[in-house]
C-alpha positions as CSV (number, residue, x, y, z in Angstrom):
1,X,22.0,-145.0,263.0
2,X,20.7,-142.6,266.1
3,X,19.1,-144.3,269.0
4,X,15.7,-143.8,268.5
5,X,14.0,-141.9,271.6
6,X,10.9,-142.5,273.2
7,X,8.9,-139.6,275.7
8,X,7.0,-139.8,278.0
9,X,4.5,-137.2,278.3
10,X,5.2,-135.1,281.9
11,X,1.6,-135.8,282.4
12,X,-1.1,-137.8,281.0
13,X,-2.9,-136.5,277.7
14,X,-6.6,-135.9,278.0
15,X,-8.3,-137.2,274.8
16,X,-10.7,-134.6,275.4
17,X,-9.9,-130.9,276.7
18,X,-11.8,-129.2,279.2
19,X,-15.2,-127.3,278.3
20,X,-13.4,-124.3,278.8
21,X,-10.3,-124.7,276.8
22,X,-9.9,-125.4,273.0
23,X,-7.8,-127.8,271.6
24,X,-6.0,-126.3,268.2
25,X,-8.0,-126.3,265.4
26,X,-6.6,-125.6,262.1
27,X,-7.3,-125.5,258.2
28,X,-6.1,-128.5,256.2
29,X,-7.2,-129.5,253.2
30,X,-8.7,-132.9,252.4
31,X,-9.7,-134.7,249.2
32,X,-13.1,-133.4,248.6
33,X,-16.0,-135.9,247.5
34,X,-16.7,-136.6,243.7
35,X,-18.9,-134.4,242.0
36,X,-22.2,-137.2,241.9
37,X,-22.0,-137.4,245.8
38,X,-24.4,-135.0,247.6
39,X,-23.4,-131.3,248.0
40,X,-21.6,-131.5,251.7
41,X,-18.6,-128.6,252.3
42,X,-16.0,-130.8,254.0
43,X,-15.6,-129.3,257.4
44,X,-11.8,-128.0,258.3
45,X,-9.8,-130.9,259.7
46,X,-8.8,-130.7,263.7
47,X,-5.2,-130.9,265.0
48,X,-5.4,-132.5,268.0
49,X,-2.6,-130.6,270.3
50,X,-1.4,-130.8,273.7
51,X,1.5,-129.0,275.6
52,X,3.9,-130.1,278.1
53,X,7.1,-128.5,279.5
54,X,9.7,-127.6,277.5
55,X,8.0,-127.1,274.4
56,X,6.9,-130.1,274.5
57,X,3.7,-130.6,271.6
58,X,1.9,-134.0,271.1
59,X,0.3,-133.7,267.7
60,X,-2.2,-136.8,269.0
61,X,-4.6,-138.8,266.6
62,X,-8.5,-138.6,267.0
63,X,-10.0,-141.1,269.0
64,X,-13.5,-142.7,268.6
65,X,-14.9,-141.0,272.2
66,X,-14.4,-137.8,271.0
67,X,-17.4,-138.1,269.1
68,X,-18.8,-140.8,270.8
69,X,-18.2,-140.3,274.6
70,X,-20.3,-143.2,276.1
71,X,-18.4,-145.8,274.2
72,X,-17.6,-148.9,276.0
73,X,-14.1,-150.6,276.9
74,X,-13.4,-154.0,277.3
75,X,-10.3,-156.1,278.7
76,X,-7.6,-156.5,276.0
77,X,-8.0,-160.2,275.4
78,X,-4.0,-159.9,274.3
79,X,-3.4,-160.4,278.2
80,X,-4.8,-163.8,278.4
81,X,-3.2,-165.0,274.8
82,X,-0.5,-167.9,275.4
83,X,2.0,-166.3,273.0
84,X,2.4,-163.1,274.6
85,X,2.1,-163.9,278.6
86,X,5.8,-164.4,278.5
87,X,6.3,-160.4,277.4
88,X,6.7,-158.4,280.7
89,X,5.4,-155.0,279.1
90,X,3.4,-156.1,276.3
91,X,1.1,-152.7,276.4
92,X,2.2,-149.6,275.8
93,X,1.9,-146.9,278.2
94,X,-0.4,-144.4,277.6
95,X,1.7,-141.9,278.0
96,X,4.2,-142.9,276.0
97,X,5.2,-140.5,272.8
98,X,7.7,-140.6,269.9
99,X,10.0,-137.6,269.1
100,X,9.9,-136.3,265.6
101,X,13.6,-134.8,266.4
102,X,15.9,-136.4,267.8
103,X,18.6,-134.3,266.7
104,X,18.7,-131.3,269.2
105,X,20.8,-128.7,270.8
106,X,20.8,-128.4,274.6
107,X,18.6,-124.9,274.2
108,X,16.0,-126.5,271.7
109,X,12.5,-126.9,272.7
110,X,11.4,-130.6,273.3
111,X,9.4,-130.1,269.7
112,X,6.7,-132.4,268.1
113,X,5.8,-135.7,269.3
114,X,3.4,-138.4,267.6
115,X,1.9,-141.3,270.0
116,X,3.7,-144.3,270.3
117,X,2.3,-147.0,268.2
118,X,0.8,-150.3,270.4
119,X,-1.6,-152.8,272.0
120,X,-3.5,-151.1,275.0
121,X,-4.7,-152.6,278.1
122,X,-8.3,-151.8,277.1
123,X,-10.1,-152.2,273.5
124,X,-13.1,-150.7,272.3
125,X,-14.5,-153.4,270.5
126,X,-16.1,-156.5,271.2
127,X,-13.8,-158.6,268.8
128,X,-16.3,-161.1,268.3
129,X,-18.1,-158.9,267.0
130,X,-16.1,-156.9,264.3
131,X,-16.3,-156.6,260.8
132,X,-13.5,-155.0,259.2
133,X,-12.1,-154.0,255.8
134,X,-9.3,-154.2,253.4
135,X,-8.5,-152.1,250.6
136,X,-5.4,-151.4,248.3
137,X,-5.3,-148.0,246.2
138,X,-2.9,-146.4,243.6
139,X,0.4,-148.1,242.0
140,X,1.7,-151.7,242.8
141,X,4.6,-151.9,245.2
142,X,6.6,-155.0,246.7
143,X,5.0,-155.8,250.1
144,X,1.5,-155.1,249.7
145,X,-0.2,-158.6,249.7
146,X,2.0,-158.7,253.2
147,X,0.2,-156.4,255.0
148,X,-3.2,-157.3,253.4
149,X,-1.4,-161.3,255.2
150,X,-0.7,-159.6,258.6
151,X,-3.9,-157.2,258.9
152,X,-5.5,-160.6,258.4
153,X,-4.2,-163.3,260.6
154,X,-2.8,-160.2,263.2
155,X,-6.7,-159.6,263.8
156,X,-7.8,-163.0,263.7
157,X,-5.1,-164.9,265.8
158,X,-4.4,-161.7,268.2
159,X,-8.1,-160.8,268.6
160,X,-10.4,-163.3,267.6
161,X,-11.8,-160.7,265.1
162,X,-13.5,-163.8,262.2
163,X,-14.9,-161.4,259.6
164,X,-12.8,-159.1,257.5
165,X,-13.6,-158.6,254.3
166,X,-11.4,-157.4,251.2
167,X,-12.4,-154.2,249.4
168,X,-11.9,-155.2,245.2
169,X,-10.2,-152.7,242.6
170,X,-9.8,-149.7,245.0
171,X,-12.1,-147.4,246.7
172,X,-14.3,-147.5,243.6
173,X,-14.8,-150.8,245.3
174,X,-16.7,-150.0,247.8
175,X,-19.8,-149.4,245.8
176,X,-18.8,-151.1,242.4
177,X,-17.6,-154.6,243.2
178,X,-18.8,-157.5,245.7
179,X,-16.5,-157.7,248.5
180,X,-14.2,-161.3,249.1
181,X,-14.2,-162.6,252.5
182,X,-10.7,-162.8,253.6
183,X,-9.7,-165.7,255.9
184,X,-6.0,-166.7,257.4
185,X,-6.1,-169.9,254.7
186,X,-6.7,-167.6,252.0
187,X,-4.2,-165.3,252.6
188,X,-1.9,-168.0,253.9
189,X,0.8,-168.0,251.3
190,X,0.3,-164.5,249.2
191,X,3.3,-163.3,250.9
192,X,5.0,-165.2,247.9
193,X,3.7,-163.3,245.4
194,X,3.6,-159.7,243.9
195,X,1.1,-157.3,243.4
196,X,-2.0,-157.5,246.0
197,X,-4.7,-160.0,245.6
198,X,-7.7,-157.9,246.1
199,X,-6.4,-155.6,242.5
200,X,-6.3,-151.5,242.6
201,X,-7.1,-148.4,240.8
202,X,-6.4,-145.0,241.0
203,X,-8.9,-142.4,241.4
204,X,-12.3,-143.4,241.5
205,X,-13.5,-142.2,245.1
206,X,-17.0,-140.9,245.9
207,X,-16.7,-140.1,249.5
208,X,-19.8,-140.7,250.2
209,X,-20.8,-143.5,248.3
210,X,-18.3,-145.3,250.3
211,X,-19.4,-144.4,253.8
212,X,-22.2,-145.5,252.5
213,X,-21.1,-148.8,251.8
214,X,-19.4,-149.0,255.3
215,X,-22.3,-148.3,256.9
216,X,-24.8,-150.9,255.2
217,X,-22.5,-153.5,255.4
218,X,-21.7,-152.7,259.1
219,X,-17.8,-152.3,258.8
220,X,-16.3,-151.6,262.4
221,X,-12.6,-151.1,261.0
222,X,-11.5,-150.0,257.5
223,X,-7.6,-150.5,257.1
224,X,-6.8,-148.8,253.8
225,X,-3.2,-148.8,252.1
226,X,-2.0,-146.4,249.7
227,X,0.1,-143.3,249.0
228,X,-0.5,-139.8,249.9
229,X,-3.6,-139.6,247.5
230,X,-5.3,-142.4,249.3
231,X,-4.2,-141.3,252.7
232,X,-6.1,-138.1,251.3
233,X,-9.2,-140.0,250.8
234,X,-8.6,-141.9,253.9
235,X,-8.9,-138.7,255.8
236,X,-12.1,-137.3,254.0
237,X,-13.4,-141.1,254.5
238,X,-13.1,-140.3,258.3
239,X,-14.2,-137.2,258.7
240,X,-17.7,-138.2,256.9
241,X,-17.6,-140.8,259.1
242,X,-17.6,-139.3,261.9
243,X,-19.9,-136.7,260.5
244,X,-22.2,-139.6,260.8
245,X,-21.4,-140.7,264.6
246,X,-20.6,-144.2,263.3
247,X,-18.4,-146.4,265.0
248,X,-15.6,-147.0,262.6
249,X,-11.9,-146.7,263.1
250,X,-10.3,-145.5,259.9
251,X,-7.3,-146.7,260.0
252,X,-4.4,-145.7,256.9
253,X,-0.9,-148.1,256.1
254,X,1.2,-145.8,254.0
255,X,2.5,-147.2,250.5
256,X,4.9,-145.8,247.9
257,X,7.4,-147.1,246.4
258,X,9.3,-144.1,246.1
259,X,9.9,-143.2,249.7
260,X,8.0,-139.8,249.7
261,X,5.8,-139.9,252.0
262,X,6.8,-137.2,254.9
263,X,7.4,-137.7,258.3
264,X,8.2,-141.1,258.3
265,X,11.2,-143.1,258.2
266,X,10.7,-144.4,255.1
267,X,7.9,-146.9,253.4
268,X,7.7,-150.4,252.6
269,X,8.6,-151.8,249.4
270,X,11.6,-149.7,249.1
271,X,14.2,-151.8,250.5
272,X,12.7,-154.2,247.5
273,X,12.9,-151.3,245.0
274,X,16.6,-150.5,245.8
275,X,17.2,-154.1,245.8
276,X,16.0,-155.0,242.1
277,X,17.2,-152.0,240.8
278,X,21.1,-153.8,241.1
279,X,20.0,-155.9,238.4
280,X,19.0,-153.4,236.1
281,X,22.3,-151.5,236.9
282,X,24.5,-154.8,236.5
283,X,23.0,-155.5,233.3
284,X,23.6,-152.0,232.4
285,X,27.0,-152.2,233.5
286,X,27.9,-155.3,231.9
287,X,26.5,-154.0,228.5
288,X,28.4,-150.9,228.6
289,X,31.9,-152.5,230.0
290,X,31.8,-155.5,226.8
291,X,31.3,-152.5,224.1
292,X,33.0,-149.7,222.7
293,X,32.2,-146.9,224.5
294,X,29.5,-148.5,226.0
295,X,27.1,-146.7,227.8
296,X,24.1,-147.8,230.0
297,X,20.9,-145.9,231.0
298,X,18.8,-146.8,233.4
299,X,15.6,-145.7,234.6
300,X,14.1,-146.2,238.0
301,X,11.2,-144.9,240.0
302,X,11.2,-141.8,241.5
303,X,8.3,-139.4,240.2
304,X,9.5,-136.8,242.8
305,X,12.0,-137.6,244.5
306,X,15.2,-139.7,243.6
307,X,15.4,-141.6,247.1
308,X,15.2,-145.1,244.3
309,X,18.0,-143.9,242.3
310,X,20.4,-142.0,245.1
311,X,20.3,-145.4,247.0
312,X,20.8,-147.8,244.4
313,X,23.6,-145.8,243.2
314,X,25.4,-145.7,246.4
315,X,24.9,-150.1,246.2
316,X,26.0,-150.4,243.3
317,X,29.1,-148.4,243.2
318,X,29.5,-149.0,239.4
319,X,27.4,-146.3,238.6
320,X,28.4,-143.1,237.0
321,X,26.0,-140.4,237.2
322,X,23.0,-140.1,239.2
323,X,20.1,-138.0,238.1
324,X,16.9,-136.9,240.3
325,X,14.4,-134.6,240.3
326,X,15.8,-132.2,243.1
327,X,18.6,-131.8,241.3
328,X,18.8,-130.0,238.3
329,X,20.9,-130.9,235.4
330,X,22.0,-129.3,231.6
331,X,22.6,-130.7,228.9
332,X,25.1,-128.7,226.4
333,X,27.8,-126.4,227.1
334,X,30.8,-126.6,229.5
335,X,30.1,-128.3,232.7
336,X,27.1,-130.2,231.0
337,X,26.0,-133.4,230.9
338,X,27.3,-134.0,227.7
339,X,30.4,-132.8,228.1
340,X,31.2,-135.2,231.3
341,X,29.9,-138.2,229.2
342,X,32.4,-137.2,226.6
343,X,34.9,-137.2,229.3
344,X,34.2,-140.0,231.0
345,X,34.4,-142.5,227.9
346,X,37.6,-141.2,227.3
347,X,39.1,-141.7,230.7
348,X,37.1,-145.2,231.2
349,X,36.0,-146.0,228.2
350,X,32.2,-147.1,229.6
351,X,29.8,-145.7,231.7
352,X,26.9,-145.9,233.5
353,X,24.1,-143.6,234.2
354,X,20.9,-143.6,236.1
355,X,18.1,-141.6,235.8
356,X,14.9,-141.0,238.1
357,X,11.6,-141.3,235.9
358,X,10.8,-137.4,237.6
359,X,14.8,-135.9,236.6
360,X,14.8,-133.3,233.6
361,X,10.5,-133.1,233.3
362,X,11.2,-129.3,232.2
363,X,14.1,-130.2,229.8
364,X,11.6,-132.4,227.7
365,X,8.8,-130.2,227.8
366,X,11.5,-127.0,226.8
367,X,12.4,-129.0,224.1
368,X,9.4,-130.9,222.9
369,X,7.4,-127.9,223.2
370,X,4.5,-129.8,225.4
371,X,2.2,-129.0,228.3
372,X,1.4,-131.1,231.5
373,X,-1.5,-133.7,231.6
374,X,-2.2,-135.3,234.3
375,X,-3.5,-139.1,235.5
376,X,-6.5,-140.7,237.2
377,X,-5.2,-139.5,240.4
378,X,-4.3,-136.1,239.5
379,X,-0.7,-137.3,239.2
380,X,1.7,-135.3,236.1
381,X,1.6,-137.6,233.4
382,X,5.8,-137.6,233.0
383,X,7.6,-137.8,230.1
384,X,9.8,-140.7,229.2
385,X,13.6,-139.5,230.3
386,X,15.4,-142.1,229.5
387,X,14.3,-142.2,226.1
388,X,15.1,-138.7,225.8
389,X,18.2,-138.8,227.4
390,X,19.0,-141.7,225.6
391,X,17.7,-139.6,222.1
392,X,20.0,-136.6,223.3
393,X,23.2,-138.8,224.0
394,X,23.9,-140.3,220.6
395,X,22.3,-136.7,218.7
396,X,25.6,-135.2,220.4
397,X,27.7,-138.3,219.4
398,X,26.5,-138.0,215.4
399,X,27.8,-134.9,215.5
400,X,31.6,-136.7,216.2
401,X,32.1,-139.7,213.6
402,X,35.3,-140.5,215.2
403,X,33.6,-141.3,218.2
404,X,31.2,-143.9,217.8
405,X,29.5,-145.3,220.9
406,X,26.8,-148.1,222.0
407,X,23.8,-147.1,224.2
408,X,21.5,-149.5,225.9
409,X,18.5,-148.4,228.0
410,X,17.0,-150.4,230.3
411,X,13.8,-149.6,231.9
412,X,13.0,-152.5,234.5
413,X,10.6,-150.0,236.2
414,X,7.3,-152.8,236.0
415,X,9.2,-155.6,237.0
416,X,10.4,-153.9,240.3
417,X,7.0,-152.8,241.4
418,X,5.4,-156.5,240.7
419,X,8.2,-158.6,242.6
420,X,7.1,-159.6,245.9
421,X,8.8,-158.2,249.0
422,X,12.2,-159.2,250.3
423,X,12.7,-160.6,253.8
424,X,13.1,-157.0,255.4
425,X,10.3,-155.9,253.7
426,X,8.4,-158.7,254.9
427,X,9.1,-158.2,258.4
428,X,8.8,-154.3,258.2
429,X,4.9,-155.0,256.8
430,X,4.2,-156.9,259.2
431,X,5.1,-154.3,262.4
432,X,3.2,-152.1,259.7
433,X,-0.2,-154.0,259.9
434,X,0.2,-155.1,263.5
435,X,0.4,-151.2,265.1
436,X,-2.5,-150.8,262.5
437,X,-4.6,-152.9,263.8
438,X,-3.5,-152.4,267.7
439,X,-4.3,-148.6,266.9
440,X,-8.0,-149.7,265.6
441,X,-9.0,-151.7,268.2
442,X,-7.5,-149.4,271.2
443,X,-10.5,-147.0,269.4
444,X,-8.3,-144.4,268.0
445,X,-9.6,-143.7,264.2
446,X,-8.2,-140.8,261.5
447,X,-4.6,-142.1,261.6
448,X,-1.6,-143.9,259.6
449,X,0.6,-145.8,261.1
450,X,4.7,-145.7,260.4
451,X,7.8,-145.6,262.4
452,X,9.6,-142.1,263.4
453,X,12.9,-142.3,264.2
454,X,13.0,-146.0,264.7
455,X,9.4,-145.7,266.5
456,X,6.3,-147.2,265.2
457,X,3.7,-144.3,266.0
458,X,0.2,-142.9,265.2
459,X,0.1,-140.1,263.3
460,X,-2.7,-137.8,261.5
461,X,-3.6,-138.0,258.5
462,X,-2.6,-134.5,257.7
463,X,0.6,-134.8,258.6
464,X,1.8,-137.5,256.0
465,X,0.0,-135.2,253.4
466,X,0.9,-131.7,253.9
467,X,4.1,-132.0,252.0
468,X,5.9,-135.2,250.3
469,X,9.6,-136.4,251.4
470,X,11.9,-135.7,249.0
471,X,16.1,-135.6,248.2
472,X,17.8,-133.0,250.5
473,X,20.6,-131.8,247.8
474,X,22.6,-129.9,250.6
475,X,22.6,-133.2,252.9
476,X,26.0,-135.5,253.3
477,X,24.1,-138.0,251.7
478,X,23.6,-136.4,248.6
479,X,27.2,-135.5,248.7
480,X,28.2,-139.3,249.6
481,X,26.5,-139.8,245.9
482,X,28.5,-137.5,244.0
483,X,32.0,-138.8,245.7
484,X,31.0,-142.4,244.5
485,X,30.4,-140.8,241.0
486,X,32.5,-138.0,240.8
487,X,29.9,-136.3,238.3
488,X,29.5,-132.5,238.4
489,X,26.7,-131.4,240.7
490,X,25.1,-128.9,237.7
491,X,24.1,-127.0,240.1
492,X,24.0,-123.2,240.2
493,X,24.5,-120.4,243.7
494,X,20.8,-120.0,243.2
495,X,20.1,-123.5,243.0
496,X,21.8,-124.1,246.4
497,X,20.4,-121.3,248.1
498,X,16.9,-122.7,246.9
499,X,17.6,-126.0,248.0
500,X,15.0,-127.7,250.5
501,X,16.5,-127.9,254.3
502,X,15.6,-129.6,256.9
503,X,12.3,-127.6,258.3
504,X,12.0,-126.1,261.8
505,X,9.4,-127.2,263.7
506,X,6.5,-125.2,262.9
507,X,6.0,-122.1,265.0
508,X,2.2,-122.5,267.2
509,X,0.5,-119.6,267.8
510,X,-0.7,-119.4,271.2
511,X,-3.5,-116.4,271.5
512,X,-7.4,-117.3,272.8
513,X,-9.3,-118.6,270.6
514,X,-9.7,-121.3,267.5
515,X,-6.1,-121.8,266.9
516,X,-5.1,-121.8,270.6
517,X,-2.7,-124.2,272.4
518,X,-3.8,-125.1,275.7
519,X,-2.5,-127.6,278.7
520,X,-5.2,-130.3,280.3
521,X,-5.2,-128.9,284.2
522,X,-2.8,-132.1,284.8
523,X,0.2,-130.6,282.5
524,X,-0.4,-126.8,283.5
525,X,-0.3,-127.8,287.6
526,X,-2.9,-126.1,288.5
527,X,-2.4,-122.8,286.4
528,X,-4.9,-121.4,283.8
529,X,-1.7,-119.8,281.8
530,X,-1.2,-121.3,278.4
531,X,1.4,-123.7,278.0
532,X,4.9,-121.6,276.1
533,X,5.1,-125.1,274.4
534,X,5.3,-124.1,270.6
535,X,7.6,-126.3,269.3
C-alpha cells in the first residue's frame, strides 16, 4: 500500500478571495427540489479553487463565513479535554492538504488537493448551544448504526454538544415524522446490530420542505449519510441553506455498499460485504464440489460496479468465473460463457461462478425483449442475473443428455446488507463520524467527509457526485482476478480500447473572468499574474 502523502499548502488559503479576484465558479448539477416545493432555479454550485506553485490546486469546501462573515470563534474546548492533553499535535494545521495523486512523475504538476480532515484550534459554535441532526437515506449497509453511535457520543463527550436529534425514515423525515432525541445511552450498544435505528427510504426529498424543518426546529448541524443520491440532496440541502443565511453546517458521511462512490478510497460497509460474501461462495462451493457436475451461482451486490464480487473472488480463491458490469460477457459461440462452463466441468468436474447483480443488464433485456424502469431514487430497476444465468446454464445443458449437471443459486444479497459491521468496519466509521463532526464544528458546511489516499479529508459535494467509482478492466487488479480464475476475459479490441482509465486531472482554464483561477496575494508573492496552477 503507498505511503499516503500529506501537503502543505506553500502558503495559507484564504477562505475568501480578494474583491478583485474571483474564485472559480463552475456549473454542476444538483438534485433539484420536488415539484410541491415553491418555484426556486437552483443557483449553479461554486468550486472553491486556489493555486499554489507547481500546479498546485486545492479544490477547498465552503465555509460558514463566506456567507456569513461576522461569525464568531470560540476556543476549541478539545484543548482542555483530559483524553487528548497527552496528544502533542492534536489540531490540524490549517494549511495542511491531502493529494488526490500520489502516483507522479518527476515533471507532473503537483495536481488536486482536498483539505485535510480534523479538529481546529477554533470552533464556530457555542457547543452548549448546538442542536444537531441525524439522518440515514437509501439502501441498508453494515456500519451505519456506527456512525449514527460515533456522531453521537463523538459530539457529546468531545464537545459537550447535549441535543442531537435523529431524523426518522429518511429525508421525507424531516417534515413527515417526529424527530427521536438521540442520547450516548441510547445509542450505547446499536453498534451490535444491523441496519440503522432511525429506518430509511429512498426518494422522498422536498428541498425545501426540509430547510424548512431545520430552520423551525433550530438545527445548527445536519450530518446526513447516504450514497451519491443523498449526497445529491445533501448538496441542494446546503445550497438552500445558505440561500437563507442560516447558520447550519451541512455536513455528508458517504454510504454504499458497493464501493462506488469516486474519489475516495473506498466506503464503509464493504470490508463487511466482502467478508459475508465467503459464506455465500463456500456454500456455493461446497454444493457444487459434493454433486455431479456441480455448479454454484452466486450473486452479490454490485449495481455498477463489481468491486463486491472482484474482491470476494480474489478471498475466496475457489471461485471460477467472475462476472461484473464493466466487463462484458457472451453467452453462446466459441470463447463464450457456455463454452468455458462446458470445459471446466470436464477438466474439474465443479465449478463456481459469481455474478454482480449489475453484469449482463443488456443480455436480459436483448433476450427478454424489456425496457428500463427505474426506482424511488431514480435507480434502474435491474433484472435478476442469476436467475437468468442460472435459466441459460441448464437450457444449454438440455440440449446434451449425456451431460447432466446440478445448479444451485444462492442469493445471500439481504443478509449481507443487514449484518452489522465487522471490527474494521467499526473502527473505519468511527474516524468517519469523528472528521464529520470536527469538520462541522471548525464551521466548514457543503462537504463529505472520506479518506484519500490513506487521508481523511473534506471534500465537496460535487466531487463525490460527478462520476461513480467503478472496475478499471485494464488495471493489474482486474488481471490478478482472471489469473485466480483462468476464465476468458470476453472481451473484444473495441472493448479494451473503450475501457475506463485512470483520468487526468482535469485541465483549469485560466482566462478573466467567471471560471478563472486565481492566487490569494500570499501564494502569488506579490504578483497580480494568475497562478499556471491547472492541475
Amino acid at each position: 500500500m503507498e505511503t499516503a502523502t500529506v501537503v502543505v499548502a506553500p502558503a495559507p488559503v484564504a477562505i475568501t478571495p480578494p474583491p478583485q479576484r474571483k474564485l472559480m465558479e463552475l456549473k454542476s448539477s444538483f438534485a433539484p427540489a420536488a415539484k410541491s416545493s415553491p418555484a426556486r432555479k437552483a443557483k449553479p454550485a461554486k468550486k472553491k479553487l486556489a493555486g499554489g506553485g507547481g500546479g498546485y490546486v486545492l479544490e477547498d469546501v465552503p465555509h460558514l463565513t463566506d456567507y456569513l462573515p461576522e461569525l464568531k470563534s470560540y476556543p476549541n474546548p478539545l484543548q482542555d479535554h483530559p483524553a487528548y492533553s497527552v496528544v502533542k499535535q492534536y489540531f490540524v494545521n490549517p494549511d495542511d492538504t491531502v493529494a488526490k495523486k500520489i502516483v507522479v512523475h518527476k515533471s507532473s504538476a503537483r495536481g488536486t488537493h482536498f483539505r485535510r480532515a480534523g479538529p481546529r484550534q477554533r470552533v464556530y459554535f457555542q457547543p452548549g448551544e448546538v442542536t444537531a441532526a441525524i439522518v440515514t437515506c437509501g439502501g441498508l449497509c453494515p456500519g451505519l448504526n456506527t456512525v449514527i453511535r460515533e456522531l453521537v457520543c463523538g459530539l457529546h463527550d468531545m464537545y459537550g454538544v447535549a441535543s442531537v436529534l435523529g431524523i426518522e425514515g429518511g429525508y421525507k423525515g424531516f417534515y413527515a415524522r417526529n424527530t427521536v432525541e438521540l442520547t450516548p445511552r441510547s445509542v450505547n450498544d446499536i453498534h451490535k446490530r444491523g441496519g440503522t435505528v432511525l429506518g430509511t427510504s429512498r426518494g422522498g426529498q422536498d428541498t425545501a420542505k426540509i430547510v424548512d424543518s431545520i430552520q423551525d426546529r433550530g438545527i445548527d448541524q445536519v450530518y446526513i449519510i447516504g450514497g451519491d443520491g443523498t449526497q445529491k440532496g445533501a448538496a441542494s440541502i446546503h445550497e438552500e441553506v445558505q440561500r437563507r443565511g442560516l447558520k447550519c453546517a451541512v455536513v455528508g458521511v458517504p454510504k454504499t455498499i458497493d464501493n462506488d462512490i469516486a474519489v475516495i478510497d473506498k466506503s464503509f460497509g464493504f470490508d463487511t460485504a466482502v467478508e459475508e460474501a465467503q459464506r455465500a461462495i463456500n456454500a456455493a462451493h461446497v454444493e457444487a464440489e459434493s454433486a455431479e457436475n456441480g455448479i454454484g451461482v452466486v450473486k452479490l451486490m454490485g449495481r455498477n460496479s463489481g468491486f463486491i464480487a472482484m474482491y470476494a473472488t480474489l478471498a475466496s480463491r475457489d471461485v471460477d468465473c467472475c462476472l461484473i458490469p464493466e466487463s462484458p460477457f457472451y453467452l453462446e459461440g466459441k470463447g463464450g460463457l457456455l463454452q468455458f462452463v462446458e470445459r471446466r466441468l470436464r477438466d474439474n468436474g465443479h465449478m463456481v461462478i459469481v455474478v454482480a447483480e449489475g453484469a449482463g443488464q443488456d443480455l436480459i433485456a436483448r433476450s427478454m425483449h424489456l425496457v428500463d424502469t427505474h426506482d424511488a431514487s431514480g435507480n434502474k430497476v435491474l433484472l435478476d442475473v442469476g436467475l437468468w444465468l442460472s435459466h441459460k446454464i441448464k437450457e444449454h445443458f438440455k440440449r446434451k443428455p449425456n451431460f447432466p449437471i446440478t445448479l444451485k443459486y444462492i442469493d445471500p444479497t439481504y443478509m449481507i446488507r443487514a449484518v452489522p459491521s465487522n471490527a474494521s468496519d467499526n473502527v473505519y466509521c468511527t474516524l468517519l463520524a469523528h472528521s464529520a463532526l470536527h469538520g462541522a464544528m471548525a464551521g466548514y458546511t457543503g462537504f463529505t467527509v472520506a479518506p484519500v489516499n490513506g487521508r481523511h479529508a473534506y471534500i465537496p459535494f460535487y466531487r463525490i457526485t460527478e462520476k461513480q467509482n467503478k472496475v478499471v478492466i485494464t488495471d493489474r487488479m482486474w488481471a490478478r482476478v482472471l489469473c485466480s480464475t483462468n476464465q476468458p476475459c470476453f472481451l473484444t479490441h473495441e472493448d479494451v480500447e473503450g475501457a475506463g482509465q485512470e483520468e487526468e486531472e482535469p485541465h483549469l482554464p485560466l482566462v478573466e473572468g467567471e471560471n478563472a483561477l486565481v492566487r490569494s496575494p500570499s501564494m502569488c508573492n506579490g504578483n497580480d499574474h494568475l497562478c499556471s496552477g491547472a492541475a
